[in-house]
N, C-alpha and C positions, 0 to 999 in steps of 0.2 A: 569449449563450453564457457560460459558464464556464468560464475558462481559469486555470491554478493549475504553477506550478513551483518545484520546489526543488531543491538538489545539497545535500548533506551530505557531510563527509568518512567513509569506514567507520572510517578508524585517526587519529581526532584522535590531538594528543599525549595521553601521560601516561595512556593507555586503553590496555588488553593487542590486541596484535595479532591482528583479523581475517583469515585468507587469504580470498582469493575463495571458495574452496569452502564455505569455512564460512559467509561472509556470505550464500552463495548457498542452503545449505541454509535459513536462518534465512529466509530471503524467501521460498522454498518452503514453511516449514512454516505460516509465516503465512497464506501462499496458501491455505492447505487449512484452517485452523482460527487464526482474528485474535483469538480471546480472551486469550492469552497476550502478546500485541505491543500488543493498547490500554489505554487506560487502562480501572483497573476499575469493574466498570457498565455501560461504555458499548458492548461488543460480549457479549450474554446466549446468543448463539446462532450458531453457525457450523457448517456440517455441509456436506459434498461428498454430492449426489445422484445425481451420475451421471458416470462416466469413459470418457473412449476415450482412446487412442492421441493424438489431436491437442488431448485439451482435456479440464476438468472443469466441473461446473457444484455452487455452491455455495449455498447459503441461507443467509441470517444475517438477525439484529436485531442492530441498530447504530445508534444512540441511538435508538432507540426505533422507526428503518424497518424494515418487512421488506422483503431485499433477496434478489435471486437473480441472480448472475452467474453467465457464464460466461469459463473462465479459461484460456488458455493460455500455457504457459512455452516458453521460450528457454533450456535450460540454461547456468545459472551469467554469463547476460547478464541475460534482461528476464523479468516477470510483467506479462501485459496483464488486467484486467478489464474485460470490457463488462456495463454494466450493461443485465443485459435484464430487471428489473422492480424496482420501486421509485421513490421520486419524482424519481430521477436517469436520463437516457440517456446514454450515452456510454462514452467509455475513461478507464479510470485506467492510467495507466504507471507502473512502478518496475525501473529499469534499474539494475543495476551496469558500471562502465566505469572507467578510469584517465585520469588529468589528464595535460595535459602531460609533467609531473614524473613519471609512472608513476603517481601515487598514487591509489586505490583509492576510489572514488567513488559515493555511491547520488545519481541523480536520478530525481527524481518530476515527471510532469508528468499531468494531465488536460485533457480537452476534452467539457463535459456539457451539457447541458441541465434544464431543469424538465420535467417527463413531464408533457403535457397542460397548459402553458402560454405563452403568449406569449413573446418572447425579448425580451431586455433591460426588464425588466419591474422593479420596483424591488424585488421578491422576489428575484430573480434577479440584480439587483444586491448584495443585501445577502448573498446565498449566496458569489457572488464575495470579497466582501471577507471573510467570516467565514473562508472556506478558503485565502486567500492570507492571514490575519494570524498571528500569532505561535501560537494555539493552534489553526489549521489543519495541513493537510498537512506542512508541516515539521516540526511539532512530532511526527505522528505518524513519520515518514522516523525524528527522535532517537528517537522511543519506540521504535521497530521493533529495533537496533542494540544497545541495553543487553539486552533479553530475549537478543538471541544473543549475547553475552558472557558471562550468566549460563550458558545451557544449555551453552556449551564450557566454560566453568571447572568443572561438575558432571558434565561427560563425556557430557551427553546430547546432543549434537550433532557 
């Protein structure tokens, strides 16, 4: 299996102040459309096909997979994705939450698999370590944060 987490601070020093709502918006909007939050290139495609009340389900190419989850929010707490096709199964979590200290917190954590392969397999090993390194999931958690910075300091959030 594939297990991967990270916490970020929302309001490092010396960066304009996130409130929750804001950072909460920004995790929604990536929710529904992630080419604006990844780096460029690497998300070509993201579109919501279908919504209800409890959840939305989304399609995207995302390095190069096509992917289709489905997604539901916890306002202004949690976005769960389950991937239900592509060559991942499982959940990706992105929580916001406050530290001890109050301070204002994104963690990321997932639990996946290889879709139609053995488990702990050295594929599957090598997906582990690429998503827990430095230009894995944390790295996306920091990219996520700066796009919602931008869109509040232009007033579109």
């Amino acid at each position: 299996m594939i297990y991967s987490t990270a916490i970020v601070p929302v309001n490092p020093e010396g960066e304009t102040r996130l409130t929750r709502a804001q950072a909460w918006k920004g995790l929604e909007l990536k929710a529904r459309d992630a080419r604006l939050f990844l780096a460029p290139g690497l998300c070509t495609r993201c579109e919501v096909v279908e919504e209800s009340a409890a959840h939305f389900a989304r399609e995207a190419t995302i390095g190069g997979n096509n992917l289709r989850e489905i997604v539901t929010l916890e306002p202004e707490s949690k976005v769960t994705f389950f991937q239900a096709a592509g060559p991942r199964e499982g959940a990706i979590i992105n929580e916001l939450f406050e530290d001890e200290e109050g301070a204002l917190q994104r963690r990321f954590y997932c639990y996946m698999g290889l879709r139609g392969k053995e488990p702990n397999t050295l594929e599957e090993q090598a997906q582990q370590t690429q998503l827990a390194g430095e230009n894995g999931y944390k790295a996306a958690l920091l990219a996520t944060v700066k796009p919602t910075r931008a869109l509040v300091a232009e007033g579109n959030l």
